[in-house]
C-alpha positions as CSV (number, residue, x, y, z in Angstrom):
1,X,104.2,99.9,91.8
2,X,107.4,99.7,89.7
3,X,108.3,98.3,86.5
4,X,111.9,97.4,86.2
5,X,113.0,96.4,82.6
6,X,115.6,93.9,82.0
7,X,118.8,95.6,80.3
8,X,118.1,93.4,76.6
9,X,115.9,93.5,73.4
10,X,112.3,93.5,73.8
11,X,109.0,95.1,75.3
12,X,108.1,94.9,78.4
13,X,103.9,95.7,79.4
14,X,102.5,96.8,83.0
15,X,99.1,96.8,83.8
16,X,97.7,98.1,86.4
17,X,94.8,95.8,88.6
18,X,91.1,96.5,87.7
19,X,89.3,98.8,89.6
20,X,85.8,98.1,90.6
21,X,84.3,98.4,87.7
22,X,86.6,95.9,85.7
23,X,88.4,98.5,84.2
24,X,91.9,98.7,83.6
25,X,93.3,102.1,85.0
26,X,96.4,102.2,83.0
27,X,98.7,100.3,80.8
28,X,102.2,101.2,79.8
29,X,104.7,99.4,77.4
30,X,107.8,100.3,77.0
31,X,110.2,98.9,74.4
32,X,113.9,98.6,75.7
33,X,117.1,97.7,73.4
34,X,120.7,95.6,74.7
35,X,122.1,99.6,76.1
36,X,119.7,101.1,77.8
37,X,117.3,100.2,81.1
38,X,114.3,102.3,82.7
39,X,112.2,102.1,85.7
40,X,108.9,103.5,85.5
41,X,107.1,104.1,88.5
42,X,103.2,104.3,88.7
43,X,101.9,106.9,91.4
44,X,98.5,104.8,92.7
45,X,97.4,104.2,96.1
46,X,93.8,102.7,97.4
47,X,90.6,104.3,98.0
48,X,88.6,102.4,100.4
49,X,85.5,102.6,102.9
50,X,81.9,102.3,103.7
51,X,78.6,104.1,103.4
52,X,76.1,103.6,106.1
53,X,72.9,105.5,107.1
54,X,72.4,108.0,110.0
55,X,71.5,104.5,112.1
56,X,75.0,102.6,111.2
57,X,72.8,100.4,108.7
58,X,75.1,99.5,105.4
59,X,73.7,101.4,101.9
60,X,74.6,99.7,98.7
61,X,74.8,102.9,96.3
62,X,76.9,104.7,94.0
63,X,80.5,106.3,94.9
64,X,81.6,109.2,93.0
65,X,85.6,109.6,93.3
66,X,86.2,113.1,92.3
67,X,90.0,115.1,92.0
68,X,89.4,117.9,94.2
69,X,92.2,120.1,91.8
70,X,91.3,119.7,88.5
71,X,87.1,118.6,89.4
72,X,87.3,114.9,86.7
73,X,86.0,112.2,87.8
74,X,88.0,109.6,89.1
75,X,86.3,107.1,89.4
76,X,82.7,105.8,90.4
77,X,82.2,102.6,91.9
78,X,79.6,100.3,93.2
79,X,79.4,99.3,97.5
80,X,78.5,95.9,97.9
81,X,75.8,94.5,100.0
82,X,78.0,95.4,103.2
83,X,78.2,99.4,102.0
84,X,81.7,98.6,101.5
85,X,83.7,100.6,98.5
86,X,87.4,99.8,96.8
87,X,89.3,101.2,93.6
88,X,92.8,102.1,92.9
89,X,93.2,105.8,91.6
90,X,96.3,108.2,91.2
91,X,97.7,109.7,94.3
92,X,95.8,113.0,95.4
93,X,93.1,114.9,97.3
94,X,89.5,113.6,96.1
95,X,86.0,114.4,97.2
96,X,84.6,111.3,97.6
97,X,80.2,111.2,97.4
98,X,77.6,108.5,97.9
99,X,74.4,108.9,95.6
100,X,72.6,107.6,99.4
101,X,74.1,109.9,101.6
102,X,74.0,113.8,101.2
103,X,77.2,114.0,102.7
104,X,81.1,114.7,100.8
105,X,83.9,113.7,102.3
106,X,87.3,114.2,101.7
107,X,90.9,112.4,101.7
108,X,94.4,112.2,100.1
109,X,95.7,109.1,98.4
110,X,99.3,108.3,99.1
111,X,101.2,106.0,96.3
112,X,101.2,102.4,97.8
113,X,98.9,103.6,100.2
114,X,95.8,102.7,101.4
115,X,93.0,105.4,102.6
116,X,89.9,104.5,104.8
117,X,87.0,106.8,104.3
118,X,83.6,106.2,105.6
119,X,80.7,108.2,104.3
120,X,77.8,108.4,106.8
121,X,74.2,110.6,106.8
């Protein structure tokens, strides 16, 4: 995503879309004068998948998001009633858990990418 000031007075706001929780992941202003002109460029892809049981059944649970270098917490979002996860997180490697599954997977996030990770038992 890319935020392209106009070259005249004034203040220009980007926020990113709400991730699953209906938080706001980040919001940058930037004030810009008649001389000078910026782009800022937000490094975010999608996280997306499902969580099923050892059967294929769908889980409704917990997803923990989880940057695999420095061990924060991304992110942790609800499935719906189809076991189906999405949020919107910084591009990088995450371990990605399901409170239903004893299982971790992992994946990289590309910006203005979307990655597909299914969690089974």
């Amino acid at each position: 995503m890319t935020l392209e000031p106009k070259a005249e007075a004034g203040l220009t706001t980007l926020q990113m879309p709400e991730n699953a929780t209906g938080e706001s992941l980040l919001t940058i202003s930037t004030e810009t004068s008649e001389h000078e002109a910026g782009t800022i460029v937000i490094d975010a892809g999608t996280l997306e998948g499902t969580v099923t049981d050892a059967d294929g059944t769908p889980l409704e649970t917990a997803v923990e998001i989880r940057d695999t270098e420095t061990g924060v917490v991304a992110d942790t979002v609800m499935t719906d009633d189809e076991g189906s996860y999405k949020t919107t997180v910084s591009s990088g490697t995450y371990e990605i858990a399901a409170e239903a599954v004893e299982s971790t997977e992992a994946a990289t996030v590309e910006m203005d990418e979307t990655t597909t990770v299914t969690i089974s038992r």
